[in-house]
C-alpha positions in Angstrom: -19.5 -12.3 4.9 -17.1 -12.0 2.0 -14.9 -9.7 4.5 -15.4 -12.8 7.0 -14.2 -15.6 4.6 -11.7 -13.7 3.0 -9.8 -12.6 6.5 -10.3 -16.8 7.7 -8.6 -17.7 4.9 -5.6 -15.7 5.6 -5.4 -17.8 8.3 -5.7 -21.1 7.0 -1.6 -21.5 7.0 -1.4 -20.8 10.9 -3.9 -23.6 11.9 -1.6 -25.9 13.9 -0.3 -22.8 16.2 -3.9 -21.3 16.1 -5.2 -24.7 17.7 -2.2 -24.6 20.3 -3.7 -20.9 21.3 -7.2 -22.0 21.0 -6.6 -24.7 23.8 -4.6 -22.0 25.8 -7.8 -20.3 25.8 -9.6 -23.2 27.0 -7.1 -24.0 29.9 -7.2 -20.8 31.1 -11.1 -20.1 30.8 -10.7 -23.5 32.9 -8.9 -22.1 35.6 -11.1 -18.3 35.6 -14.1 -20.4 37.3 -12.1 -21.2 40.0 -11.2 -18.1 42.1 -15.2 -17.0 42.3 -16.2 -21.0 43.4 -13.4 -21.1 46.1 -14.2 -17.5 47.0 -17.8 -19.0 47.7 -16.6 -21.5 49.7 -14.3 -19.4 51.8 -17.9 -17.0 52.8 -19.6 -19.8 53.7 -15.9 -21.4 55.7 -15.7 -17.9 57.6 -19.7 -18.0 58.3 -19.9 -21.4 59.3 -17.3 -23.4 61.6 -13.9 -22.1 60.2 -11.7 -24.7 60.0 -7.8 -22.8 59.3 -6.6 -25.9 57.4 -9.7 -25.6 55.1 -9.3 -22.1 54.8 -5.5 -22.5 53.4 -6.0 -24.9 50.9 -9.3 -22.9 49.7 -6.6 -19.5 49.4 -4.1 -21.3 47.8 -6.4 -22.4 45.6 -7.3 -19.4 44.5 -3.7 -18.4 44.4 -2.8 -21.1 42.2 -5.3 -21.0 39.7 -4.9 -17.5 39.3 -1.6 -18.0 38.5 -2.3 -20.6 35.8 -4.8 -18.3 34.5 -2.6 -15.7 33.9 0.3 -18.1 32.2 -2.2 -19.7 29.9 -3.6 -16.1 28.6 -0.4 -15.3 28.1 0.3 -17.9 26.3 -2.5 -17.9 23.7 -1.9 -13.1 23.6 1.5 -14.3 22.2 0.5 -16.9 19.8 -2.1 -15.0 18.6 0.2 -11.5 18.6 2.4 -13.1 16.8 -0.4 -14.9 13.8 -1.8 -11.2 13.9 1.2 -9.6 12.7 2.4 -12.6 10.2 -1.1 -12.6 8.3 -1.0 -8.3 8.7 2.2 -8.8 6.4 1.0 -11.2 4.6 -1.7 -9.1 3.0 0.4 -5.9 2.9 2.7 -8.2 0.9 0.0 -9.3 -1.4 -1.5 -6.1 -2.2 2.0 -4.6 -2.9 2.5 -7.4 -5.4 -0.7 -6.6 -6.6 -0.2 -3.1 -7.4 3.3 -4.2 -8.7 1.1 -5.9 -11.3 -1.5 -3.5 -12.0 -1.7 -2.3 -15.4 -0.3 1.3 -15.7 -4.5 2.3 -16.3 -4.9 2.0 -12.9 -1.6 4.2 -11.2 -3.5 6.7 -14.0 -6.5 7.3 -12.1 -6.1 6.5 -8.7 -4.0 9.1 -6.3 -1.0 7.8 -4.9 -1.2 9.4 -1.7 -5.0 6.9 -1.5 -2.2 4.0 -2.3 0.0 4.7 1.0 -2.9 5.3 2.7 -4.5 1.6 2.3 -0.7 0.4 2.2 0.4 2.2 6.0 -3.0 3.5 7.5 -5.1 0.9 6.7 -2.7 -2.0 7.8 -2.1 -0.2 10.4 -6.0 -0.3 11.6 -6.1 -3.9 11.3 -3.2 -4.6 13.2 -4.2 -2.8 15.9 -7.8 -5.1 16.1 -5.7 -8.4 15.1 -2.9 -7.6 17.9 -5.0 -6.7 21.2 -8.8 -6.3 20.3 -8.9 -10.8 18.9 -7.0 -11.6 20.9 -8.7 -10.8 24.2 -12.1 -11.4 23.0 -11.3 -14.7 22.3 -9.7 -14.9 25.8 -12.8 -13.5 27.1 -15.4 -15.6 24.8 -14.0 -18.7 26.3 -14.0 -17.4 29.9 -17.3 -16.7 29.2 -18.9 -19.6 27.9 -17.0 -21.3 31.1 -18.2 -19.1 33.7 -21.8 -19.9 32.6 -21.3 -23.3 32.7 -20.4 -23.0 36.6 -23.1 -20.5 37.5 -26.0 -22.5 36.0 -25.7 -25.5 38.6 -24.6 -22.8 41.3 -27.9 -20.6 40.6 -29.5 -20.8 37.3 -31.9 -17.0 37.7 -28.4 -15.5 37.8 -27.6 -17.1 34.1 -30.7 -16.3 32.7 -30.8 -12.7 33.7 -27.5 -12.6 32.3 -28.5 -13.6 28.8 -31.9 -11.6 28.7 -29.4 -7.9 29.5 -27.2 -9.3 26.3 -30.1 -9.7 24.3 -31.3 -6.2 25.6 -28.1 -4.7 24.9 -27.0 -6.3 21.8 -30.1 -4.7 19.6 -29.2 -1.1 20.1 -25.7 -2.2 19.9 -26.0 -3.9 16.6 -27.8 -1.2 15.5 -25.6 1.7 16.6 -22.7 -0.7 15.2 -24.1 -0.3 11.4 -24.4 3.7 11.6 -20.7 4.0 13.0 -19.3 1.2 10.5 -21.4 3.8 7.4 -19.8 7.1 9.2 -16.1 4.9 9.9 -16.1 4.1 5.9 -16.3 7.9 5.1 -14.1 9.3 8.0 -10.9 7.1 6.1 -11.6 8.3 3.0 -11.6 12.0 4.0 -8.2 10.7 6.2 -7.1 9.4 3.2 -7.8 13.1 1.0 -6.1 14.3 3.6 -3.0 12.5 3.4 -2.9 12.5 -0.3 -3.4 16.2 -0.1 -0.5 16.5 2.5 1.9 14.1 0.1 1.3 16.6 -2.8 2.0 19.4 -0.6 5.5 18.4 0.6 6.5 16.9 -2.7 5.7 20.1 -4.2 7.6 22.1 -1.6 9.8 23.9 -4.5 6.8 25.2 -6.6 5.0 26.7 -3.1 7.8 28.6 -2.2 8.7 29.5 -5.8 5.2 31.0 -6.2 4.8 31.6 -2.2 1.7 30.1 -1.9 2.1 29.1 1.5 -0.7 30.5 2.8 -3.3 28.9 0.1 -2.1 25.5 0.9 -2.4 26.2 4.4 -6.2 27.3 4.0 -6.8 24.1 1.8 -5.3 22.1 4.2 -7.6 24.2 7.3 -10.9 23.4 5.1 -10.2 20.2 4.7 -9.4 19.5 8.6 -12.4 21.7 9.5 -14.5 18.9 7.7 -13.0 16.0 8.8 -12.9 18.0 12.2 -16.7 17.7 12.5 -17.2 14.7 11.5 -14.6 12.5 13.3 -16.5 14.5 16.5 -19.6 12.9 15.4 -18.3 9.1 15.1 -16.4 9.5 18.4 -19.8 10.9 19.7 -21.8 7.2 18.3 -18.3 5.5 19.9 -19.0 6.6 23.2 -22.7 6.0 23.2 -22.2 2.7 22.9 -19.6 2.4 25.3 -21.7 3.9 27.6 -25.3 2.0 27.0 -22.5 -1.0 28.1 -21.9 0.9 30.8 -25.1 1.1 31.7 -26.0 -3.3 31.6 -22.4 -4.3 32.6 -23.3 -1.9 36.3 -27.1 -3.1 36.2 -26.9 -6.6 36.1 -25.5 -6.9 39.2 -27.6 -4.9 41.0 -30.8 -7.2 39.7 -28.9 -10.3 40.4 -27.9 -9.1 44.3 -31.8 -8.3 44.3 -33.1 -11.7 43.3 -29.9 -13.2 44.8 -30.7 -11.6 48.1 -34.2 -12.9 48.0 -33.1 -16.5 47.3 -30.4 -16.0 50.4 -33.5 -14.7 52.6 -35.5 -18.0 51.9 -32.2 -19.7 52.3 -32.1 -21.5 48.7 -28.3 -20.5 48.5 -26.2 -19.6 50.8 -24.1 -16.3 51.2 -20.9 -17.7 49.8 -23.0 -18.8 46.4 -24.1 -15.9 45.9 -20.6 -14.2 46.3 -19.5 -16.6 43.5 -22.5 -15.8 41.0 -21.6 -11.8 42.0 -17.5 -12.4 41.1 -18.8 -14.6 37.5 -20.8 -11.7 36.3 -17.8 -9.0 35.5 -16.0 -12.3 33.4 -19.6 -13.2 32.2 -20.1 -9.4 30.7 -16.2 -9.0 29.5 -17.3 -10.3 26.0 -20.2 -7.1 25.7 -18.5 -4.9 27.4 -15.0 -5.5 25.4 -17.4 -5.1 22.2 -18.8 -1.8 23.5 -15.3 -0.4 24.6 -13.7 -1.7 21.2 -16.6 -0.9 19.0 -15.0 2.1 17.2 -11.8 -0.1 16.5 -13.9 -2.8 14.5 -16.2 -0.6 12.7 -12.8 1.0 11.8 -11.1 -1.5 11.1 -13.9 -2.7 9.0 -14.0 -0.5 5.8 -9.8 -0.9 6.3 -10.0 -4.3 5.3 -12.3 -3.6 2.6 -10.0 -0.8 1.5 -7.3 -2.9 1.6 -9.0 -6.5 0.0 -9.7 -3.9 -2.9 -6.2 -4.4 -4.1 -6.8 -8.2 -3.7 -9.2 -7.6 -6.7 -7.5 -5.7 -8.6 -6.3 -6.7 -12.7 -3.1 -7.6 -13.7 -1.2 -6.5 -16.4 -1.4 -9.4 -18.4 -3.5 -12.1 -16.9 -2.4 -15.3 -19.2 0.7 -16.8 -19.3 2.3 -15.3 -22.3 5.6 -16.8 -24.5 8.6 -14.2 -23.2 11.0 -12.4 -25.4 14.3 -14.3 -26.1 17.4 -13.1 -27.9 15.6 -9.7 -29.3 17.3 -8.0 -31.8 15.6 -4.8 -32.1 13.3 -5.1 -34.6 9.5 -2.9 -34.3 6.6 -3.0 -36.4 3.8 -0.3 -35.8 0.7 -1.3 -37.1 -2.4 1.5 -37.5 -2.5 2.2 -33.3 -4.7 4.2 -32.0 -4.7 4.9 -28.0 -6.8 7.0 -25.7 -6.2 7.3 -21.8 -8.5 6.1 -19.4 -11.7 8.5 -18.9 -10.5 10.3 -21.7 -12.7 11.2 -24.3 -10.1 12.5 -27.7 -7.2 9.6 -28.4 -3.9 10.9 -28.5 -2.4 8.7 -31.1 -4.8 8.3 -34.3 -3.2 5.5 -36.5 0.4 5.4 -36.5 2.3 3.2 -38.6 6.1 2.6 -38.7 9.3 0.2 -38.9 12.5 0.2 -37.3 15.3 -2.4 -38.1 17.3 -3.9 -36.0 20.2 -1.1 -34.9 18.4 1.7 -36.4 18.4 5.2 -34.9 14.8 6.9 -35.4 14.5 10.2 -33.9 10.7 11.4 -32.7 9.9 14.9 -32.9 6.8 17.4 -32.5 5.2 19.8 -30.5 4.2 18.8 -27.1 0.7 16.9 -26.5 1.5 15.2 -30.1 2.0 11.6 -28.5 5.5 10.9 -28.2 5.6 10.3 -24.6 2.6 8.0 -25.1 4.1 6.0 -28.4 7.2 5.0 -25.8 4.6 3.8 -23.2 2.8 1.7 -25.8 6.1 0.2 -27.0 7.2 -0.9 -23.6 4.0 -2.7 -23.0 2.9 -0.5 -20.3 -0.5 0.3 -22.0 -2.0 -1.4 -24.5 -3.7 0.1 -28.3 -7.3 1.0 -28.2 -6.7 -0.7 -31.6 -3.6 -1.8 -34.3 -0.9 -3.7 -33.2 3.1 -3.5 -32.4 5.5 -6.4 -33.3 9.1 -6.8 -31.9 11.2 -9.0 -33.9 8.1 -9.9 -35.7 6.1 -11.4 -32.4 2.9 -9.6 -31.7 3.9 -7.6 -28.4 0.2 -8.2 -27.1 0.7 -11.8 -26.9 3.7 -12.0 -25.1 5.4 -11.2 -21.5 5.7 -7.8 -21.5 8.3 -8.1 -18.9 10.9 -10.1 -20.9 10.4 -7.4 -23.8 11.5 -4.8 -21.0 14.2 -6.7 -19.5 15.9 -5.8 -22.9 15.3 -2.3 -22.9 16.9 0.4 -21.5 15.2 3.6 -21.2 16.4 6.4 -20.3 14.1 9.9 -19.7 13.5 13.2 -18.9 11.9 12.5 -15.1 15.1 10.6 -13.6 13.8 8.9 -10.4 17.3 8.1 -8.0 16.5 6.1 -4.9 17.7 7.7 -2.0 20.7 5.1 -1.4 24.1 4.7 -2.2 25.3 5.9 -6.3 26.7 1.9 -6.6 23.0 0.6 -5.2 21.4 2.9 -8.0 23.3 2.2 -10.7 23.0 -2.1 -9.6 19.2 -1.5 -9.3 19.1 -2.2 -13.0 21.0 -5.6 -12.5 21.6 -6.6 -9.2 24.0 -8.9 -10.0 25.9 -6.9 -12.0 29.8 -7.3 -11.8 32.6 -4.8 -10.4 34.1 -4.7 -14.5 30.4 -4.6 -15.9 29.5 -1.9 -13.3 32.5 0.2 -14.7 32.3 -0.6 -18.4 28.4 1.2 -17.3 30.3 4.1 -15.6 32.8 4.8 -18.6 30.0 4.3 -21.0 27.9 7.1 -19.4 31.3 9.4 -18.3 30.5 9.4 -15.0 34.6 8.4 -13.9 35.0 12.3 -12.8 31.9 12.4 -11.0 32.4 9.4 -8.7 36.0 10.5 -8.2 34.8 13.9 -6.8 32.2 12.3 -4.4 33.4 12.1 -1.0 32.7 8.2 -0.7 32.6 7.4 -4.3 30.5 5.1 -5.1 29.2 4.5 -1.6 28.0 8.2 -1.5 23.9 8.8 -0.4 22.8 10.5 -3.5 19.9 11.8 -1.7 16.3 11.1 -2.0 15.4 11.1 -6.1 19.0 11.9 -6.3 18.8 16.0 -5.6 22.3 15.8 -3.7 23.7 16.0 -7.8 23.0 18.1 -10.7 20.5 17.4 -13.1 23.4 16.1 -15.9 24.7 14.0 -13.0 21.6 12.3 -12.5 21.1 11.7 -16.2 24.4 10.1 -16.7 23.7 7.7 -13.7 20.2 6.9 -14.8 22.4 6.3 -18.9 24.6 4.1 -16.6 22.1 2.1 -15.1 20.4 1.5 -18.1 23.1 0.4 -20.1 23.8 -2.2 -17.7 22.0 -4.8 -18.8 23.3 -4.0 -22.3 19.9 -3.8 -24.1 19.1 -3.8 -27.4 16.7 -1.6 -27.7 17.7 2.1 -26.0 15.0 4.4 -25.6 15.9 8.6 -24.7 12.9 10.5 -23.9 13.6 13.9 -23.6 16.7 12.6 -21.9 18.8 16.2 -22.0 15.8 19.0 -22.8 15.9 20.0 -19.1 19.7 20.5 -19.0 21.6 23.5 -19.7 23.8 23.9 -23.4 27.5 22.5 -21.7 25.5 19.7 -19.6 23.3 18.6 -22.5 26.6 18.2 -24.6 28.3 16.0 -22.4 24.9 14.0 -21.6 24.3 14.2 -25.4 28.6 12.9 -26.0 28.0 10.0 -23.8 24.8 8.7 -25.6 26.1 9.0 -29.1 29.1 6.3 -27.7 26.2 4.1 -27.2 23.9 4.0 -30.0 26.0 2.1 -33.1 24.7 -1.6 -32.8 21.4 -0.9 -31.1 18.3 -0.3 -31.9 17.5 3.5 -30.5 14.8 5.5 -30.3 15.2 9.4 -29.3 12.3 11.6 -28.4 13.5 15.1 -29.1 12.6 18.8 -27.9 15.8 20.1 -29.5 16.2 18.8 -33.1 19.5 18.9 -32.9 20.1 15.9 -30.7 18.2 13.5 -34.2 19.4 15.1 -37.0 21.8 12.4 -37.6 19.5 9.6 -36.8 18.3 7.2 -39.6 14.8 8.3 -39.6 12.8 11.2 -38.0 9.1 11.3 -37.5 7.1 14.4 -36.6 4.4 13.3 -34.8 1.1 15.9 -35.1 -1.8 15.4 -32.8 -1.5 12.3 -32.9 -0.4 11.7 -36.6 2.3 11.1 -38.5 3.0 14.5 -40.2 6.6 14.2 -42.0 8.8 11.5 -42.0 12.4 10.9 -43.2 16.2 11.6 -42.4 17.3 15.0 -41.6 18.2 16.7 -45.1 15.0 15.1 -46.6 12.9 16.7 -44.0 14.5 20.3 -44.3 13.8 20.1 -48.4 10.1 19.3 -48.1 9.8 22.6 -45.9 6.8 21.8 -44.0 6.8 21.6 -40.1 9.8 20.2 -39.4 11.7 23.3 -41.3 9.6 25.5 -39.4 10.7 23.8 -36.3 14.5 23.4 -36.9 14.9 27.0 -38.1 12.6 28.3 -35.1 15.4 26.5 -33.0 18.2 27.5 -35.2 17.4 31.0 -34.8 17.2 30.5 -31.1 20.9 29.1 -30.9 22.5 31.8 -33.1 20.8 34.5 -30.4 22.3 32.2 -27.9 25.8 31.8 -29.7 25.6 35.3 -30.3 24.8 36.4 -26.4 
């Protein structure tokens, strides 16, 4: 029922052109009971004195209202075609703006292969039942309920044996219904493992072949297949039943009504012709069931779709009050004792850290990996929030206000670039889309990109590829530096921005970002400590503590981890010098 009210009310804003295809339906269930009346008449013409006159208008009667028929049912496919696809878009829309809101808890847990699956597969379902299985059941509800109304003055029996093989049929039906609606519901989510499994396969193409593991993701993928295999056989099996117990009452009804028909013509209480007309209602009278029986597998499908998708409907924002936004920041942060454990996780990662950065400080973060950093920048941005503690930007508690506006002013820029496979100039605007020519290449000599964009073939017009892999890794750093610096933040934010580049790239990477940081607040997670010994203020995040904390030189004479650390890597670069 909730399904029901929820899919009406996606409606509700096509009522006037609904009502236009509702009355379409009407008209031309109007014009169905013609052809089998006239047919009648024209027996009974042919058996009787046939008058040629008669006999014309009779055919072109039939000829007409066809015709009508046909232009009406048109009419209302189109209309409701058309409704089918607008309110199909309307809820992908919504549940895409949904998961645009989602708190970052959610995209933690759930796969995102399950995600395209309800966003593609699932819509795609449901279109198919709004755009030709709704449409012509209504069509053939209407022609229904019409051609009843004409046979019960013609001969009433006929009616009423009609209604008692509908009740026969729609039990088993109904009941068969429910089992293939259970089995539908767990045929998409195996559809849906298999996609996701089939998304992680592709996207890891590089690590297969690097490890030539070809053959085990085949033999996942062959399992998994094997399973749905089965059991895809066994709800096309209960599909087919049921299309075939329709069978079964749309072929016998006839043959009882030509039976007790035939009597009724024996002891002449209706002619010949009257009973041709009851015979040509009945296949119009059974559409409705026998559309049902042929469509049953659709709906059931299309069923657990919408529930899939209606899911998303449900789903949390990240911030569900109307919060005061961020104006003017400056760049001041206040940690506050935060703790913070993931979702389903059972140890936190961070453990109580406190800190302050003024406005256009550097602070460097460093530590082994697993120690929190990555997690600390997440908090700060707003994208989860502190099992418990608090962070304040320019002394406003970051939990009660728009997270958005706080990232608006931040640019961030990390180790994971993600490029959108589009022009280097749509990229770099993605940031600010409204970005002028002389801001766009203030951006582009900021982040040294000038040779890079000269050596493209279409400059800034060039595809980059998709997540940029048509340029090196320092290329795509310095566009994603450029992109971020485009809004001219206050707060600048390098995670791991240059550990995955090689000495020369890092430098230049490393060159461009040092431009950048006098006059903004910046934080820099670090692998190499080289990249924050000049920062203000270094902490050494240790399982989720603060270890050590203080500039470079004070660090180096307490001798403790970060000592370890920096001559562990100094060691490593004399080797390298050395080689």
């Amino acid at each position: 029922m909730k399904i029901l009210i929820e899919t009406l009310n996606h409606f509700k804003p096509y009522w006037k052109i609904l009502l236009l295809a509702f009355g379409s339906s009407l008209i031309a269930g109007a014009f169905a009971v013609i052809p089998p009346i006239l047919t009648g008449k024209v027996v009974d013409e042919l058996l009787g004195d046939a008058n040629s006159q008669v006999l014309f208008y009779l055919i072109f009667g039939i000829m007409l209202a066809f015709l009508c028929k046909v232009v009406f049912e048109s009419l209302q496919e189109f209309i409701q075609v058309k409704i089918g696809l607008d309110v199909i878009s309307d809820m992908q829309l919504r549940a895409f703006k949904k998961l645009q809101k989602a708190p970052m808890s959610f995209f933690s847990t759930s796969p995102r292969g399950d995600m395209l699956f309800r966003l593609t597969h699932d819509v795609e379902s449901v279109q198919n039942l709004n755009n030709t299985v709704v449409p012509r059941f209504i069509q053939q509800v209407i022609a229904a309920i019409a051609a009843f109304v004409a046979v019960f003055p013609l001969y009433w029996p006929a009616a009423v044996i009609m209604l008692i093989v509908f009740a026969i049929y729609l039990v088993p039906s109904f009941m068969i219904g429910t089992k293939v609606r259970k089995m539908g519901a767990i045929s998409r989510d195996m559809s849906a493992d298999l996609y996701n499994h089939t998304q992680e396969s592709i996207e890891s193409v590089r690590l297969v072949r690097t490890f030539q593991t070809q053959e085990q993701e085949n033999k996942r993928l062959e399992e998994k297949l094997s399973i749905w295999k089965r059991f895809a056989i066994r709800l096309a099996l209960f599909g087919k039943f049921n299309w075939r117990l329709g069978n079964v009452f749309n072929n016998g009804a006839p043959g009882v009504i030509m039976l007790v028909g035939g009597y009724s013509v024996w002891q002449q209480e209706i002619s010949i012709g009257t009973l041709i007309a009851v015979l040509g209602f009945i296949p119009t009278m059974f559409m409705p069931v026998r559309s049902l029986a042929e469509n049953a597998l659709t709906i059931q499908q299309a069923i657990p779709a919408l529930e899939r998708i209606y899911e998303y409907f449900d789903l949390p924002s990240e911030q569900t009050e109307s919060f005061p936004i961020f104006e003017n920041v400056k760049g001041d942060i206040d940690v506050n004792n935060i703790r913070f454990a993931y979702p389903n996780a059972t140890e936190e990662v961070l453990k109580g850290v406190s800190f302050s950065i003024k406005s256009g400080q550097h602070i460097g973060i460093v530590g082994s990996s697993g120690g929190g950093k990555s997690t600390l920048i997440q908090l700060l941005l707003g994208l989860y929030e502190p099992t418990s503690g608090s962070i304040f930007v320019d002394q406003k508690d970051l939990s009660k206000h728009d997270f958005q506006s706080l990232r608006q002013n931040v640019g961030v820029v990390s180790q994971e670039t993600f490029l959108l496979n589009s022009t280097l100039k749509q990229n770099l605007l993605y940031a600010k889309p409204n970005a002028t020519d002389d801001e766009l290449l203030l951006a582009v000599e900021a982040a040294d990109l000038g040779d890079l964009i000269d050596s493209l073939p279409e400059g800034f017009e060039t595809i980059v590829g998709e997540r940029g892999l048509k340029l090196s890794g320092g290329q795509r750093q310095r566009v994603a530096l450029a992109r971020s610096i485009l809004r001219h933040p206050p707060v600048l934010i390098f995670d791991e921005a240059t550990s995955s580049l090689d000495g020369e790239t890092e430098e230049k990477v490393q060159s461009s970002l040092e431009k950048l940081i006098p006059g903004r607040t910046t934080i820099t997670i670090a692998h190499r400590l080289v990249t924050v010994k000049d920062a203000d203020c270094i902490l050494l995040l240790d399982k989720g503590l603060i270890a050590e904390q203080g500039t470079h030189e004070e660090l180096l004479s307490l001798k403790g981890q970060y000592y370890q650390l920096y001559m562990a890597q100094y060691s490593e670069l004399d080797k390298e010098s050395a080689v």
